[in-house]
C-alpha positions as CSV (number, residue, x, y, z in Angstrom):
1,X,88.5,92.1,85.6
2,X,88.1,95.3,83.4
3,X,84.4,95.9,84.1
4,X,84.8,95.8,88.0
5,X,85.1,99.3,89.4
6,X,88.2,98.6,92.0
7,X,87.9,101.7,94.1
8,X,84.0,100.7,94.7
9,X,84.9,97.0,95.5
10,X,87.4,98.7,98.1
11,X,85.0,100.8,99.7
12,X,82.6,98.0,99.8
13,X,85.4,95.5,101.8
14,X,86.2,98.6,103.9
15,X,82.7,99.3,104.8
16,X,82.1,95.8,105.5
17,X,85.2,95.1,107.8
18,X,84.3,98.0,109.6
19,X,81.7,96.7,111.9
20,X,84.0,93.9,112.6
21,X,86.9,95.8,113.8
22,X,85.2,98.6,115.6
23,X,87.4,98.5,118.6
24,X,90.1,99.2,116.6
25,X,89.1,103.1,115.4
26,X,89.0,104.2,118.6
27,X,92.0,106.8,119.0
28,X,93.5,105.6,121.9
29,X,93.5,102.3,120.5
30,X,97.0,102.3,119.1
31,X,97.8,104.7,122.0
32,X,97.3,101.6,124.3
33,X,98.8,99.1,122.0
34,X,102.2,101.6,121.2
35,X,105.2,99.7,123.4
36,X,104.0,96.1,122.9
37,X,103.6,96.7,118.8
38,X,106.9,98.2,118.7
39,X,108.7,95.4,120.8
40,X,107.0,93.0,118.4
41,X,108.2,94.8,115.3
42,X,111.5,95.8,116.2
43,X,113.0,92.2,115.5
44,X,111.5,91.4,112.2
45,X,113.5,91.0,109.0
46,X,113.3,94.4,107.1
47,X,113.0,93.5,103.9
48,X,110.9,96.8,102.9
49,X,113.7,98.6,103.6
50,X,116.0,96.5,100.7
51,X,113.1,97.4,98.2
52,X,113.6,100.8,98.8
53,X,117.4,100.8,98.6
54,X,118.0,101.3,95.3
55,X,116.3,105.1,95.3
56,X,117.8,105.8,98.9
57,X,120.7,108.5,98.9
58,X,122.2,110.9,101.2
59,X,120.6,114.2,99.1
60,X,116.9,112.3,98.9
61,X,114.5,113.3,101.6
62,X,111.5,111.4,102.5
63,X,107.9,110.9,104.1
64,X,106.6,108.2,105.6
65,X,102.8,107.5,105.6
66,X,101.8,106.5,109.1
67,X,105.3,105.9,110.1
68,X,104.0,104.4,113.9
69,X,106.9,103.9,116.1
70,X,108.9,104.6,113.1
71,X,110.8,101.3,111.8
72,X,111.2,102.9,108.7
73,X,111.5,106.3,109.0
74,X,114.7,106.1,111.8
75,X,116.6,103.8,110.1
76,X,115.6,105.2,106.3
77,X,116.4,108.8,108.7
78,X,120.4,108.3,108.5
79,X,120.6,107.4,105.0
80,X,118.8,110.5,104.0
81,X,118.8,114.5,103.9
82,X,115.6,114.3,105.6
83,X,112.6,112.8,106.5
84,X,109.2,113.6,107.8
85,X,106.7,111.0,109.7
86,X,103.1,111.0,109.7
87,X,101.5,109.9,112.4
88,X,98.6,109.9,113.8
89,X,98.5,108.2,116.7
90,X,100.3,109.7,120.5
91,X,101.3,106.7,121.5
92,X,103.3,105.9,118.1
93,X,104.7,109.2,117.8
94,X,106.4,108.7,121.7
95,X,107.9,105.6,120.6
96,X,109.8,107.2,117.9
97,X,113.4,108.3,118.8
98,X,114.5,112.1,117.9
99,X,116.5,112.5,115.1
100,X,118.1,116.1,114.2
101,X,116.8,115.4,110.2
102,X,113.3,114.1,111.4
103,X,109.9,116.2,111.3
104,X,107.2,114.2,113.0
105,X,103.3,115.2,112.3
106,X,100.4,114.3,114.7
107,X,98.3,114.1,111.4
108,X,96.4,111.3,109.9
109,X,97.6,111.5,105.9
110,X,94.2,112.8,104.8
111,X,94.7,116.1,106.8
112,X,98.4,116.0,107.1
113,X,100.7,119.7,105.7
114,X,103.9,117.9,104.0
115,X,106.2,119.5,101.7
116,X,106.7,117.4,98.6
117,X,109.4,114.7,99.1
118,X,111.8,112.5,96.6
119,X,110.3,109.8,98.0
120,X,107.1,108.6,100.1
121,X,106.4,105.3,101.6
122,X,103.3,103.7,103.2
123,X,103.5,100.5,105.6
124,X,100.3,98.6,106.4
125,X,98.2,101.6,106.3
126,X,95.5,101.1,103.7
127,X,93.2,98.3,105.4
128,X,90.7,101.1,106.8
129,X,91.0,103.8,103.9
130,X,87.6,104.4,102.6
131,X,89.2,106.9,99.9
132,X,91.8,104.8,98.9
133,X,92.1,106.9,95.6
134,X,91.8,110.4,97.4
135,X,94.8,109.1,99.5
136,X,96.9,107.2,96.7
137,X,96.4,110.3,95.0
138,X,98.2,113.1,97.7
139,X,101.0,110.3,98.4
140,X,101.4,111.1,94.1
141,X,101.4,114.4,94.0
142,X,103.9,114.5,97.2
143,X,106.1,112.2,95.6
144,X,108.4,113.7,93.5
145,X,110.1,110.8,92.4
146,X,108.8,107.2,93.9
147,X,106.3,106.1,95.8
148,X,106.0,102.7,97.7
149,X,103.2,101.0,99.6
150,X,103.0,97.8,101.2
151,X,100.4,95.6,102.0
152,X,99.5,91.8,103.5
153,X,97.9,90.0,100.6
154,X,97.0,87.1,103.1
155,X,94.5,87.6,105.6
156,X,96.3,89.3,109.0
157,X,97.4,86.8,111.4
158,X,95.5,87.8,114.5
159,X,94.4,86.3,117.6
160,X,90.8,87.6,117.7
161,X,90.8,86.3,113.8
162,X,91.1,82.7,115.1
163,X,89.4,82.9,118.3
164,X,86.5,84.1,115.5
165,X,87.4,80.5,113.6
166,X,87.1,79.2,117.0
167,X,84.5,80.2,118.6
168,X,81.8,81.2,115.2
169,X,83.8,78.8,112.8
170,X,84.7,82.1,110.5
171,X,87.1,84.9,110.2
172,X,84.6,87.7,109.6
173,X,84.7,89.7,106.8
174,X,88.6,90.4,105.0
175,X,90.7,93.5,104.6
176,X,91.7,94.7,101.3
177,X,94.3,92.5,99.9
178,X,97.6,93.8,98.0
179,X,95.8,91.9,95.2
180,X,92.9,95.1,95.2
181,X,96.4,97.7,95.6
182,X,97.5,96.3,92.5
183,X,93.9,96.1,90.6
184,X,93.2,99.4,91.8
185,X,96.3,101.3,90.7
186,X,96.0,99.6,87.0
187,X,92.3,101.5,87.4
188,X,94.0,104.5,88.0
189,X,96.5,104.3,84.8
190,X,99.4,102.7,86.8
191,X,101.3,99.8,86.4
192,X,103.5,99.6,89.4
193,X,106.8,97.4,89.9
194,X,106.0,94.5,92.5
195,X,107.9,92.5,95.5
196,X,106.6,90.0,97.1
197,X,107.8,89.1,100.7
198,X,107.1,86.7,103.4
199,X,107.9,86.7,106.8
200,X,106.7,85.8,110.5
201,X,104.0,88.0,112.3
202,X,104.3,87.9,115.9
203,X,101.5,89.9,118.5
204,X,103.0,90.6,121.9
205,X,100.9,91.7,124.8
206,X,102.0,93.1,127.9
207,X,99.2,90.8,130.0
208,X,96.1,89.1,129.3
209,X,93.7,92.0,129.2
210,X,95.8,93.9,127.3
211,X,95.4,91.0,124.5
212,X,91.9,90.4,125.2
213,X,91.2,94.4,124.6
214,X,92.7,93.5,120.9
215,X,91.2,90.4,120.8
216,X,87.4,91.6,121.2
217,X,88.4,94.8,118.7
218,X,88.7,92.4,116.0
219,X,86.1,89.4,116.6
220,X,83.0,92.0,116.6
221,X,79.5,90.9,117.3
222,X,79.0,87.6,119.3
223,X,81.9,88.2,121.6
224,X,81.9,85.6,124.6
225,X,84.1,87.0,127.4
226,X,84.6,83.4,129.2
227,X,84.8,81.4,126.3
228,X,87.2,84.1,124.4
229,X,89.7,84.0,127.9
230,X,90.0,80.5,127.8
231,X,90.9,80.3,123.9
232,X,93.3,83.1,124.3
233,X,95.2,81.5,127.0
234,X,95.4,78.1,124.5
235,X,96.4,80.8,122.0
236,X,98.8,82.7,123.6
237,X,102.4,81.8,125.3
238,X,104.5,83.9,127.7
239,X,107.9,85.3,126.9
240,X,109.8,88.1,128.6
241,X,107.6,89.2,130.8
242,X,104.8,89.4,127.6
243,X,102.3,87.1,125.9
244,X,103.1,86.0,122.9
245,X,100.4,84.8,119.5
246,X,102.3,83.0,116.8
247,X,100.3,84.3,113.6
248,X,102.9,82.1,111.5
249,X,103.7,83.2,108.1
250,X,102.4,86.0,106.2
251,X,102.9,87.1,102.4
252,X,103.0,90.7,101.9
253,X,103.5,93.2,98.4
254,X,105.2,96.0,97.7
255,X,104.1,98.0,95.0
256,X,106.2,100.9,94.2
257,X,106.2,103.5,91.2
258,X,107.2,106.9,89.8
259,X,104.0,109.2,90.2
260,X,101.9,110.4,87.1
261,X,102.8,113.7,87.6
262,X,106.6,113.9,87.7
């Protein structure tokens, strides 16, 4: 395990996945997907947020890495002094509500100004990072006191994912894994406190080719527009006003720890 070099291995799985999710670096992407990804999230069991609780007060201030339509940060928002949320995305930022002690930055986190923070937390934002230890490394030196990150280590539930199962009889090539977080940030001289939580993954669309705009972002090459709109509608199931696809269970870690420098 030693002799691997974990930062390569990430760029390689990156690099590889890319040309399978193409569709889903366009810009407007999450722009497009914004209300239907926030309805989806906004039930789920926040057990992220009951990691974090032990370091939350009402002096600490905050910033969350891609905060999207900010589940975190607004709840984390009035427990704390302040709190500032990265976002790239203008679809994201519009489904986040104002709060008088919340900054919000149309930045992805490799450009993004921030002021140093007590804490900073990251949320299913590493899958695409080709620099994973050029962006570890400014969430450490903004932290001044913790930093968390969460990631799936099972493969994403995803439509397109098992219309690719369907259809080719594969998923395509993986994301980085919590698994490579954790192997990575031992590379990097840290040994980080982990959680591991599991809980449902639901996708909601707001019509079918809404989900068959998501669907064909992740199955990449040997797309078949008939055969994919007939397995989706197998796939999906309607629920107010939406469509619905079940992606069952998913495990997830949280590694969290006190930056290097501090």
């Amino acid at each position: 395990m030693h002799e691997i070099d974990w930062a390569q291995r990430w760029q390689e799985i990156v690099a590889d996945r890319a040309s399978l999710a193409a569709g889903h670096t366009d810009p407007h992407y999450w722009d497009r997907r914004a209300k239907s990804f926030a309805r989806a999230t906004a039930a789920r069991a926040d057990e992220f947020i009951q990691v974090i609780e032990p370091y939350v007060s009402p002096r600490k201030t905050l910033v969350d890495v891609g905060a999207g339509a900010g589940r975190h940060a607004v709840p984390l928002a009035d427990r704390l002094e302040w709190v500032t949320a990265v976002e790239p995305s203008e679809g994201m930022r519009a489904q986040i509500p104002a709060r008088d002690n919340m900054t919000v930055i149309a930045s992805v986190w490799e450009d993004a100004e921030v002021a140093q923070a007590d804490l900073v937390i990251c949320s299913h934002v590493l899958y695409g990072v080709a620099d994973p230890v050029g962006f570890i490394s400014k969430m450490n030196h903004t932290a001044r006191e913790r930093v968390f990150v969460m990631m799936r280590e099972t493969e994403l539930p995803h439509a397109g994912a098992e219309l690719r199962r369907r259809l080719l009889g594969d998923a395509g090539p993986r994301m980085p894994r919590f698994s490579d977080l954790f192997n990575l940030l031992v590379q990097m001289g840290t040994a980080p406190d982990v959680h591991f939580l599991t809980y449902p993954i639901m996708h909601r669309y707001a019509d079918m080719e809404d989900a068959l705009i998501d669907a064909r972002g992740m199955f990449g090459q040997g797309w078949d527009e008939s055969a994919g709109r007939a397995a989706l509608q197998e796939l999906l199931r309607p629920d107010d006003g939406e469509l619905v696809f079940d992606g069952g269970l998913a495990l997830t870690g949280v590694a969290h720890w006190r930056p290097p420098e501090s």
